[in-house]
N, C-alpha and C positions, 0 to 999 in steps of 0.2 A: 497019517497026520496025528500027531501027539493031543491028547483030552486035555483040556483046558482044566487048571485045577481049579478047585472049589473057591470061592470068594472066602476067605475068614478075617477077622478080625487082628488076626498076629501077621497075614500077607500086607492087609490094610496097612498093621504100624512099620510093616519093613518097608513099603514105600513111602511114607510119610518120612525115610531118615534120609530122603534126596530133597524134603522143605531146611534150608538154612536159616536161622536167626538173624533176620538184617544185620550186619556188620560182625557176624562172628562165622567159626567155620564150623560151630558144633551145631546139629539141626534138634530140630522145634522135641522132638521125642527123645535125645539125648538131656534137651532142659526139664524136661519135664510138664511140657505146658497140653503135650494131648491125654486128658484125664477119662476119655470114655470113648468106646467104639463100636458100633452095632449096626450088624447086618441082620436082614430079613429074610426071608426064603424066597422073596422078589429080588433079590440084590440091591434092596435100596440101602444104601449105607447113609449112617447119622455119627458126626466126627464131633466130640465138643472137647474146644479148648477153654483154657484158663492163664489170659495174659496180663503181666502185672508188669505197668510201664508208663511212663509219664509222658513218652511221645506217642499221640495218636494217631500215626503212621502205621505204628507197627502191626497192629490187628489186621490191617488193610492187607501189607505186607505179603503178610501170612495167609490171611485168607487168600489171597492171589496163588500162593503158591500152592498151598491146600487143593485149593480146585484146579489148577493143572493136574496133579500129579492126577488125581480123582478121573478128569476127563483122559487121562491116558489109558487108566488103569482097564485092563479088559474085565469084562463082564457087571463092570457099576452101572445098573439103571438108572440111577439117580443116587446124589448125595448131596445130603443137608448137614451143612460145616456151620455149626453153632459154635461162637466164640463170646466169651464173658472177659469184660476186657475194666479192670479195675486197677487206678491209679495205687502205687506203694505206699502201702499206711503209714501215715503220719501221727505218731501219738501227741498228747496237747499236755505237755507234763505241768502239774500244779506245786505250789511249794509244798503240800503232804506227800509229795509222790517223789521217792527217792531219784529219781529219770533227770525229776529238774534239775538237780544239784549236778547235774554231767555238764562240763564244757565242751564245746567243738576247741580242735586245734587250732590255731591262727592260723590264716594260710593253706587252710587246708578243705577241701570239700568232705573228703571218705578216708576216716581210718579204720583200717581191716588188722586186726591180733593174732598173729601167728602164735599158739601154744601147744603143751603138749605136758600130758601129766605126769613126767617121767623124762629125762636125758638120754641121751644116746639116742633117739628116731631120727635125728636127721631134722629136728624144727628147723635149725639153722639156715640150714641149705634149702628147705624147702621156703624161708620168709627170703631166700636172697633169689632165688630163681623166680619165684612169684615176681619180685619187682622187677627182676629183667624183661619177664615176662610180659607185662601190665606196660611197661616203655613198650618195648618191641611193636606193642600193639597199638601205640601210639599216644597214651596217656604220659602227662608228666608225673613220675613218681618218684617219693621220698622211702627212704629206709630208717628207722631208728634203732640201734641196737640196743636194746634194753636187758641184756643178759648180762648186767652191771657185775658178778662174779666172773663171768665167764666168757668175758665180749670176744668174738671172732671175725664179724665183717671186715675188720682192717684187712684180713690175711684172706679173704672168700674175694674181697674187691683189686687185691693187689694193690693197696696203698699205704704209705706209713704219712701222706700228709696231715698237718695238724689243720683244725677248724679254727675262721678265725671269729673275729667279733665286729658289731659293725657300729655305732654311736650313740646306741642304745644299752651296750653291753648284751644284747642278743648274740648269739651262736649262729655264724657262720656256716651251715655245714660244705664239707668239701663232695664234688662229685669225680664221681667215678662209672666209666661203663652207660651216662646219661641218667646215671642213679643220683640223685643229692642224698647223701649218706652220712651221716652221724654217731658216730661209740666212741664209750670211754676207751675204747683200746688205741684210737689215735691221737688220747692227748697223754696215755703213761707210756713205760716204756715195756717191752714186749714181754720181759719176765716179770712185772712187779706184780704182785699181790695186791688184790683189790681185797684189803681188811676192814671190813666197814659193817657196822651192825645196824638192825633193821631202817632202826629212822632217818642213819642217814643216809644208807641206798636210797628210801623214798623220797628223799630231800633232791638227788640227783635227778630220777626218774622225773621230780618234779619239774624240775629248771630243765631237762631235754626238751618237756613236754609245753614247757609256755616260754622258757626263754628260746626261742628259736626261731630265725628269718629263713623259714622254708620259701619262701619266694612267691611260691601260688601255685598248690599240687590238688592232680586229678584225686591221687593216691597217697598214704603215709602208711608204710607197711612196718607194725611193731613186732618186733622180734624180741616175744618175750620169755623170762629163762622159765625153767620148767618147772614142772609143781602148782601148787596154788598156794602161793604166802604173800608177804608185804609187798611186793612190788605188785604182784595181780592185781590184790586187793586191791588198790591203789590206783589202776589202769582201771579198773567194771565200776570203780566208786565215782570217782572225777571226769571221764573223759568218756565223749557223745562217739562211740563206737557204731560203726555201720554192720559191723559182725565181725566175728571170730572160724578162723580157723583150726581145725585141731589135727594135729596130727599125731599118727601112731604106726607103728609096723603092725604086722599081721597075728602074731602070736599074743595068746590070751594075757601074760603078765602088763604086756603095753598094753590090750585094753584095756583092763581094768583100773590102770591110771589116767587113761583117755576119758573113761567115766566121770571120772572127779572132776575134769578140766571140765569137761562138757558142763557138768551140772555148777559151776560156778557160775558160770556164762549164765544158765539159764534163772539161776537162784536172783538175778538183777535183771532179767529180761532184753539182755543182751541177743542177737539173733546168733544164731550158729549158719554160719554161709555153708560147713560142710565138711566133711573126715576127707584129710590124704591118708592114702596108705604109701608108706614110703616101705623101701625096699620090698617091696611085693615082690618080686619073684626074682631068678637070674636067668637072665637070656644065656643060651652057650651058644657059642659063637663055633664050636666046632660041629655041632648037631642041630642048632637049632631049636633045641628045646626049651621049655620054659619048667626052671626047676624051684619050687616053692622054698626055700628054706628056710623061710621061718614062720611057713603055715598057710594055708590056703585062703584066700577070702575072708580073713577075719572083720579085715577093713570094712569090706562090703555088706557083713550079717550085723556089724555092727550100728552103719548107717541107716540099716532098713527097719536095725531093732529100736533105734531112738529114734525115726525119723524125720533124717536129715537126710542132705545126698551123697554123696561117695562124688567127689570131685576128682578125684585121679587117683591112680595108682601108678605109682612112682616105680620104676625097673630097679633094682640093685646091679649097679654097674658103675668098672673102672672109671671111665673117663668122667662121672659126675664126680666122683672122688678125688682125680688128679685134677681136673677144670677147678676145684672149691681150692684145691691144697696151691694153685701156682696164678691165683688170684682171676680166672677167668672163668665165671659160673656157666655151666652148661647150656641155659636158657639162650646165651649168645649163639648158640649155633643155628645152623638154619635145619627146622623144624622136619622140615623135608626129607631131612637125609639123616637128623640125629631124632631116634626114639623117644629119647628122655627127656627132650626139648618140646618136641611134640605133646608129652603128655603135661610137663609144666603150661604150654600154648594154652590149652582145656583147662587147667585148673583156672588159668588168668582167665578165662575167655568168661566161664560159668560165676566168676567174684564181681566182676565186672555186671556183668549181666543183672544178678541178682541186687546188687546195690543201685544200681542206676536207676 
């Protein structure tokens, strides 16, 4: 008969990843919410979480399932599952306080800012699977392309329909994929040249941002172009943002423009929801193996060093390339059997989570 291993505190949090977050499929230690765990030389184990939620269901929830796992687990003499359960602070912005000057979107509950302090990571694709994502999961969600030089959802969504307007002169946006989606790439035509200097990008970013009959979204997911200039400015100055996402691939040149994004965000008191790392590794499909090429976990030493969370790391692979390139984003697929989908799934699941 095999010895029963020792009770520890790291077997404690591997059973604790079979508790799920009511309504999501990522569990309670994956969020982050078990912040302490202590056993005694009695095996009396003491669990304390920390949940931040406006339904007060959820503590109960959790607690339920805390103590199943607990009463299964062999060798627990007892366990004392302390939860600290605090509604999502609400700041009370006064007219000294730059915060007040932010408008919410019309129409809109939560918008979340896809950026990234540098081009070429893949923001794009990661603000367009995010929203497929955040639908999938059954929110109504808006896209706005804000990459006013550079707009690409026409071509990520498979559509060249134009938006129209409705008797307010409000913007129409067209949907696609269950997306209501908006960029200037579907009112010019696919080669022109968007030559426009600073004031009046902000003039457009402006009129996306208040002239628009979104309809009534869970979500508005900004896809904004890279860097930090006039249009960022512009987005952390005006508009009641629920957080920012940032993304970067793993090698140190993307972080260090990941830094800057980040600290823009924070420089306004914007919250940072969390780092993707996009092309984190490549799966090989003829071995199996997973081969780092453009650096190991930078994604992840970066979140831990600013402390935010590491919300996904994104595979480098064909078909999220071909799925963006012949207008049908990855995120569509079922999560089950495609990787990449899967790990968009957790990014949506953990945005969601944290804003609600």
């Amino acid at each position: 008969m095999s010895e029963q291993p020792p009770l520890t505190p790291e077997l404690i949090r591997a059973a604790l990843t079979t508790v799920k977050y009511p309504g999501f499929s990522r569990d309670i230690v994956a969020f982050g919410l078990v912040k302490n765990i202590a056993v005694t030389p009695d095996n009396e184990v003491t669990v304390d979480l920390v949940i931040e939620s406006k339904n007060a269901d959820i503590p109960r929830y959790i607690y339920e399932g805390v103590q199943g796992v607990m009463k299964h687990l062999p060798g627990v003499k007892h366990a004392d599952i302390r939860i600290e359960h605090k509604a999502p602070e609400v700041k009370q912005a006064t007219n000294d306080d730059p915060a007040s000057w932010k408008a919410a979107v019309p129409g809109v509950k939560h918008v979340i800012a896809v950026a990234s302090g540098k081009g070429g990571v893949g923001k794009s694709t990661v603000s367009a699977n995010l929203a497929v994502a955040l639908s999938k999961l059954g929110y109504r969600v808006g896209l706005l392309d804000l990459d006013i030089y550079g707009p690409s959802m026409a071509l990520m969504f498979g559509t060249k329909e134009r938006p129209g307007a409705n008797d307010n002169d409000e913007f129409l946006p067209i949907e696609a994929h269950g997306i209501k989606l908006l960029s200037l790439g579907l009112m010019i035509e696919e080669d022109s040249p968007v030559a426009v200097r600073g004031p009046l990008a902000t003039r457009y970013v402006q009129q996306f941002l208040r002239n628009v009959e979104w309809g009534g979204l869970d979500f508005l997911i900004l896809d904004l172009p890279p860097g930090t200039g006039d249009i960022q400015l512009t987005i952390v100055q005006t508009v009641e943002l629920a957080g920012a996402v940032i993304v970067t691939t793993p090698q140190e040149v993307a972080l260090i423009d990941a830094r800057k994004a980040i600290g823009l965000f924070k420089k306004v008191e914007t919250p940072i929801l969390g780092v993707v790392e996009n092309m984190s590794y490549f799966l090989c499909p003829s071995d199996g193996k997973k081969y780092f090429i453009f650096g190991e976990g930078g994604g992840r030493k970066e979140a831990d060093k600013l402390g935010v969370p590491l919300l996904g790391q994104i595979p480098l692979d064909v078909d999220t390339r071909t799925c963006g390139d012949e207008g049908h984003p990855v995120a569509l697929e079922d999560p089950a059997a495609n990787p990449v989908s899967a790990a968009f799934r957790e990014v949506a699941e953990a945005c969601a989570k944290t804003v609600q």
